[in-house]
C-alpha positions as MATLAB code, in Angstrom:
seq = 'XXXXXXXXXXXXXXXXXXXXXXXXXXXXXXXXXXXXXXXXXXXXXXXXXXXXXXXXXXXXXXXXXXXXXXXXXXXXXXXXXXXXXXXXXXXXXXXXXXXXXXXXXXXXXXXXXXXXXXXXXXX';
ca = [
      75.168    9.495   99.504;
      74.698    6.371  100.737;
      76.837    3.305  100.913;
      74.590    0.993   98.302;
      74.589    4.017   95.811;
      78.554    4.649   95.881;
      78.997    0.928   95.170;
      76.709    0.864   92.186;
      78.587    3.800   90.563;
      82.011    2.560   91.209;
      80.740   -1.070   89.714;
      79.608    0.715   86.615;
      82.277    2.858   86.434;
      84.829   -0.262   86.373;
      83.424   -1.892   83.576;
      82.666   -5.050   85.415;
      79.255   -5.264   85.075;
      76.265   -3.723   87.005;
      74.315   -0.830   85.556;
      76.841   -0.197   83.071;
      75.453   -1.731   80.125;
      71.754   -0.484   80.637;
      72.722    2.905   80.298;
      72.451    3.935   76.352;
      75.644    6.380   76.171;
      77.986    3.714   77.775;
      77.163    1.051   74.652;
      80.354    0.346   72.697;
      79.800    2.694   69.391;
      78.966    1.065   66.381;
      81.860    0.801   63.904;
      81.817    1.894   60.293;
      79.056    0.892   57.937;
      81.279   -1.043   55.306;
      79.993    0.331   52.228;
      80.483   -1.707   48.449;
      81.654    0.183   45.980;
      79.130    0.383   42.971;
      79.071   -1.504   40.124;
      81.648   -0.584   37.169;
      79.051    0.891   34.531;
      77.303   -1.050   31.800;
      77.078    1.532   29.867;
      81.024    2.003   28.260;
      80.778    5.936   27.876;
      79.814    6.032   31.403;
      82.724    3.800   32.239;
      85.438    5.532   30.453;
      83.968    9.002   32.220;
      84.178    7.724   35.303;
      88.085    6.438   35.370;
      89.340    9.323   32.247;
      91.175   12.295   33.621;
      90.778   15.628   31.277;
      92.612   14.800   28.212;
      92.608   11.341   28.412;
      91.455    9.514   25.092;
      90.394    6.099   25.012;
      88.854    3.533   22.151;
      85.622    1.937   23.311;
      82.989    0.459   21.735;
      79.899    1.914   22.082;
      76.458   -0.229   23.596;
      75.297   -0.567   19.956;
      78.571   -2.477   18.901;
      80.153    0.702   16.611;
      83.771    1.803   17.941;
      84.287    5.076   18.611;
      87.208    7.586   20.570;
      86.183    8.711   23.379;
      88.083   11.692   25.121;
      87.923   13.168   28.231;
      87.469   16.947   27.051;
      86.610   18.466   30.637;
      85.795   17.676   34.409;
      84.061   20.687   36.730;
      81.703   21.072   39.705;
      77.934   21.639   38.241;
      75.937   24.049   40.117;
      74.321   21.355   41.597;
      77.191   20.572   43.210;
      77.885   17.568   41.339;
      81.116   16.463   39.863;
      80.757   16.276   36.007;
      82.439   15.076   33.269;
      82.278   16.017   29.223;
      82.944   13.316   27.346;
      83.400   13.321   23.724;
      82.652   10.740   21.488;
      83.776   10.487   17.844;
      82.289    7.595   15.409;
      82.152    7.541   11.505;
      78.960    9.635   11.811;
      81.097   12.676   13.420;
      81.716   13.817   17.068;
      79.461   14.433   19.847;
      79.331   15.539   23.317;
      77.886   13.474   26.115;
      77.554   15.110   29.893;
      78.388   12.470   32.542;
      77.577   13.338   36.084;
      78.369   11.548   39.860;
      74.848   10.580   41.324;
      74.460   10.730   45.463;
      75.073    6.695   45.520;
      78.861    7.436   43.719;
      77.745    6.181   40.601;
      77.648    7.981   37.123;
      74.770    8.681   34.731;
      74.490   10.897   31.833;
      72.324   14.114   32.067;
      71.395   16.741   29.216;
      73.709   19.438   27.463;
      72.839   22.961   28.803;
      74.540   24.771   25.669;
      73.417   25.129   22.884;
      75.997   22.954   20.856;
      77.412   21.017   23.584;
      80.688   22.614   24.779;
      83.325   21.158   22.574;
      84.635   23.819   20.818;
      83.587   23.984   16.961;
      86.120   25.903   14.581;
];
């Protein structure tokens, strides 16, 4: 090896500038992406599911201005993978059961009943 090769490798290998930087795996590694949380919910079904632990019961009003109970009946893993939530709300009108689900960007949205019924149990 000769004399003009050793001293570029030892000047790259100290840090001190040479060849170091031009060499793509001896780049400082980026740091974490900082990601934002997203956005509470507009919707305030959506935002009670997404705080509620099962059992929990909360008054909200709903987007249309009418108050209603909503209560956490159930959280489980879809077979999609997805962490889901059953919510159910009760107004005047009676109860009903709403199927919140965590999207791929951490948010929640609400996605159709697979049971017939909904899965609150009925006496």
């Amino acid at each position: 090896m000769g004399v003009l090769a050793a001293a570029l490798m030892l000047s790259g290998c100290a840090g001190g500038g040479g060849l170091a930087g031009a060499w793509p795996f001896n780049r400082p590694a980026a740091g974490p992406v900082a990601q934002s949380a997203p956005p509470p919910p507009a919707d305030p079904v959506l935002a009670f599911a997404a705080r509620a632990q099962p059992g929990t019961q909360d008054r909200i009003t709903l987007a249309d201005g009418q108050p209603a109970t909503a209560r956490l009946v159930r959280a489980y893993n879809a077979a999609s993978g997805r962490e889901c939530r059953e919510v159910a709300i009760v107004t005047s009108a009676g109860e009903r059961a709403r199927v919140i689900c965590a999207t791929p960007e951490g948010s929640w949205a609400e996605t159709r009943m697979l049971l017939r019924g909904g899965g609150i149990p009925r006496p």
